[in-house]
C-alpha positions as CSV (number, residue, x, y, z in Angstrom):
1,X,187.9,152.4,48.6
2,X,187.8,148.7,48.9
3,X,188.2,146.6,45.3
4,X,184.9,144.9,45.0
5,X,185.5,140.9,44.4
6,X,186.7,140.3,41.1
7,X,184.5,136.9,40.9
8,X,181.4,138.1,39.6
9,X,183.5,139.9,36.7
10,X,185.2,136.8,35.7
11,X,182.0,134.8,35.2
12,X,180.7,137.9,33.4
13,X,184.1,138.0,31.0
14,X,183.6,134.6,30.0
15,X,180.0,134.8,29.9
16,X,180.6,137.5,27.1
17,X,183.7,135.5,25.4
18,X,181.7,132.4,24.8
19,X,177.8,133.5,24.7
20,X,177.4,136.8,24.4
21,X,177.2,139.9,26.1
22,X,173.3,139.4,27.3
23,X,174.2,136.1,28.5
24,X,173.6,136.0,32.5
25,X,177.1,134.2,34.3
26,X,174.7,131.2,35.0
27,X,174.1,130.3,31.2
28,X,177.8,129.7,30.9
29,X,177.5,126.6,32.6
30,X,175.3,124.9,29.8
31,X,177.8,124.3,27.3
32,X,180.1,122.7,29.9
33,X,178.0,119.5,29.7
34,X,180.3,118.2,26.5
35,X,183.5,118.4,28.1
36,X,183.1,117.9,31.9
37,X,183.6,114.1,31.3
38,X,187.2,114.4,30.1
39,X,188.1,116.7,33.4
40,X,189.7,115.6,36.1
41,X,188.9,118.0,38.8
42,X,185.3,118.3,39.4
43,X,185.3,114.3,40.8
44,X,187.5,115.5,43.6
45,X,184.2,117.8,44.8
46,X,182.2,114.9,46.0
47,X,185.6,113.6,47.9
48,X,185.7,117.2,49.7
49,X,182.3,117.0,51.0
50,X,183.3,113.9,53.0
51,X,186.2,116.5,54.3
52,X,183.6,118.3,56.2
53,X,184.1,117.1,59.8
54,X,180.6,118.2,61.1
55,X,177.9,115.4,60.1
56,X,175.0,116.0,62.2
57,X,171.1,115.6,60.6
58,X,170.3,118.9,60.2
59,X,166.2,119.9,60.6
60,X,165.3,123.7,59.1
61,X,163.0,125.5,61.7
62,X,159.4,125.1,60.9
63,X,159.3,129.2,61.3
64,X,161.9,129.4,58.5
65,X,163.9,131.9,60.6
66,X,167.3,132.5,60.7
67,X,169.3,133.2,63.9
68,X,172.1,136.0,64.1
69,X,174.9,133.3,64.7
70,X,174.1,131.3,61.4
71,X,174.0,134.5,59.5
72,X,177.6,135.6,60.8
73,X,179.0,131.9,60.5
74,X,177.6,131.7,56.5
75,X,179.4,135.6,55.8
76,X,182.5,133.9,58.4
77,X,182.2,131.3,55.4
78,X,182.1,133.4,52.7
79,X,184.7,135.8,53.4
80,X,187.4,133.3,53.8
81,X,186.5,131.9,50.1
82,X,186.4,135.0,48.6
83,X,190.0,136.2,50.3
84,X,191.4,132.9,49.2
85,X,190.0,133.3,45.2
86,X,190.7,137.1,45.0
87,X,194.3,137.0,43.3
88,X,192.9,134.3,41.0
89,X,189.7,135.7,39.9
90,X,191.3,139.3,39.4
91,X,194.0,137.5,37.1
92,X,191.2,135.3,34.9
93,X,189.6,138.4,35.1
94,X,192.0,140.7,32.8
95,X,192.4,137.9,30.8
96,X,189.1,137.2,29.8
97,X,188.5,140.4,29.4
98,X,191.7,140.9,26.9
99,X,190.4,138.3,25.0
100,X,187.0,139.3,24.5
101,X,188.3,142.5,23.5
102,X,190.0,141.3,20.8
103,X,187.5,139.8,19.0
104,X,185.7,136.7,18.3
105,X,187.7,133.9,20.7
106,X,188.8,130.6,19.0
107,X,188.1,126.9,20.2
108,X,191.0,126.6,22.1
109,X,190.0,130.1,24.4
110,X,186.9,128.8,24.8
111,X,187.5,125.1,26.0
112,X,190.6,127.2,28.2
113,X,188.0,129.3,29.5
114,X,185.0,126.4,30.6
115,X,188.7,124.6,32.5
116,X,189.8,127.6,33.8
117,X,186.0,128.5,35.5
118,X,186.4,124.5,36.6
119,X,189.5,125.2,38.2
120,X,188.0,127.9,40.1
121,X,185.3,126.2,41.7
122,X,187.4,123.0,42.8
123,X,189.7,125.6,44.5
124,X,186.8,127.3,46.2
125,X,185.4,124.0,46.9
126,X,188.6,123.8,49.5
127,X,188.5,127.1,51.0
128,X,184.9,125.8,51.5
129,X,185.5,123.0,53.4
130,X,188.0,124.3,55.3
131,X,185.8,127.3,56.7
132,X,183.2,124.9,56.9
133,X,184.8,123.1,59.1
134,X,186.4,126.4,61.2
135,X,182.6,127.7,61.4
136,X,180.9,124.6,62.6
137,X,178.6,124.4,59.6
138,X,177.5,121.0,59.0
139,X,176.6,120.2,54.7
140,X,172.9,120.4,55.1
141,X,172.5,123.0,57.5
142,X,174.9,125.6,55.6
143,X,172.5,124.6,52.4
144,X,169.5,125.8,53.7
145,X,171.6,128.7,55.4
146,X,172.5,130.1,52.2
147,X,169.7,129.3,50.6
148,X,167.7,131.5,53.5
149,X,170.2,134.4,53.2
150,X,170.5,134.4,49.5
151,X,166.5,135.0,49.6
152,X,166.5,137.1,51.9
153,X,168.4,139.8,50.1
154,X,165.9,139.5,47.8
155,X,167.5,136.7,45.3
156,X,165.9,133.8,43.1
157,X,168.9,132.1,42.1
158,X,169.3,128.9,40.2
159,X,171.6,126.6,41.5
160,X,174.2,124.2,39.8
161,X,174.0,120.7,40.8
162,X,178.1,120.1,41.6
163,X,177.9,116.2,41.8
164,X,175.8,116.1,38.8
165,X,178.1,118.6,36.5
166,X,181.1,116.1,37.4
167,X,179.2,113.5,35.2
168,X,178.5,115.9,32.5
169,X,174.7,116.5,33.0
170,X,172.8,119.9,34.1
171,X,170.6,120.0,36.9
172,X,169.3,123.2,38.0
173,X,167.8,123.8,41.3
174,X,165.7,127.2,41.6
175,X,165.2,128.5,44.6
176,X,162.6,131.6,44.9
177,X,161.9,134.4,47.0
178,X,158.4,134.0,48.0
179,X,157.5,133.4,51.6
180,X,160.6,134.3,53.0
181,X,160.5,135.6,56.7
182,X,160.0,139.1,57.9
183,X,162.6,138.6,60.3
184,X,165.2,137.2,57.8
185,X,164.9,139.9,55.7
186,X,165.3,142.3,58.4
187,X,169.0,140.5,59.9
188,X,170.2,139.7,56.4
189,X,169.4,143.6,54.7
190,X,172.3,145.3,56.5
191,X,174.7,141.9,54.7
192,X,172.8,142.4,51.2
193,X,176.5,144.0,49.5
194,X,178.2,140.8,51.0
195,X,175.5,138.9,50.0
196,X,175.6,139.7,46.3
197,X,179.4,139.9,45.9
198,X,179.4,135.6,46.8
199,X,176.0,135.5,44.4
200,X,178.5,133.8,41.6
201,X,179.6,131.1,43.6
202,X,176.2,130.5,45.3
203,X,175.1,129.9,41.7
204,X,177.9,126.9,42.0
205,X,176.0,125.6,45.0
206,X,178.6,127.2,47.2
């Protein structure tokens, strides 16, 4: 049987070690506001973007419908992130879950934890681009690409504002699943296990 994704579990494990066990893997972004300004990484995400070798204006269809190609190229997309992060994530895995295991963590697991998460998503970040770039997908039309898929399978989902995390404020942007198109919902249903296994990095903007 194939090992499901280990990302979603990591989020989780540190989720648990810093905020609880009832704590959603989103919330564990909030308390990274207060030392985001001292990391070095998340700067270079910006600098990725302009890696992205496809730069055309994008315009969403006014139907809202997806086609069968941008469905495959987003999952082409996601694949070759999640292969790239699945030795890493399994590792942080185990040892976030060692840790919360072993009782309440100390300062220094916790600020190891928020840079560890950090580290993750600047190394997805390149896997990103790079399938970006091998799929075609331009910035804004794999935004509103996921965004479409994501609510398709029957996600709301609020997503983290990268840029605006790399200077150590919070903005969420919630997307819902209200109007969303018979015919999306139809392509994407058959996807929905792929679909939720990349839900922690879509929650990254990703």
């Amino acid at each position: 049987m194939k090992k499901k994704f280990a990302l979603g579990c990591l989020i989780v494990a540190v989720a648990v070690l810093v905020v609880g066990g009832g704590a959603a893997y989103f919330y564990v972004i909030r308390p990274l506001t207060n030392t985001v300004k001292a990391g070095m990484e998340l700067p270079r995400l910006a600098e990725l973007d302009q890696k992205v070798s496809n730069d055309r204006a994008f315009a969403a269809p006014v139907d809202g419908e997806l086609t069968a190609e941008q469905v495959d190229r987003y999952l082409q997309v996601t694949s070759a992130v999640m292969n790239g992060l699945r030795g890493r994530a399994e590792e942080l895995t185990k040892k976030y879950d060692e840790i919360s295991s072993s009782g309440n963590p100390g300062i220094r697991q916790v600020l190891n934890a928020y840079a560890d998460i950090i580290k993750l998503v600047v190394q997805a970040k390149e896997l990103q681009v790079d399938a970006l770039n091998a799929a075609g997908f331009s910035l804004a039309e794999y935004d509103w690409v996921r965004r479409s898929v994501i609510q398709a399978a029957g996600h709301a989902y609020a997503e983290i504002d990268l840029t605006a995390l790399s200077k150590g404020e919070v903005e969420a942007d919630e997307a819902a699943t209200t109007g969303v198109p018979e015919a999306n919902v139809e392509m994407v249903k058959q996807h929905v296990d792929a679909v939720e296994e990349f839900l922690p990095l879509a929650a990254f903007g990703l």
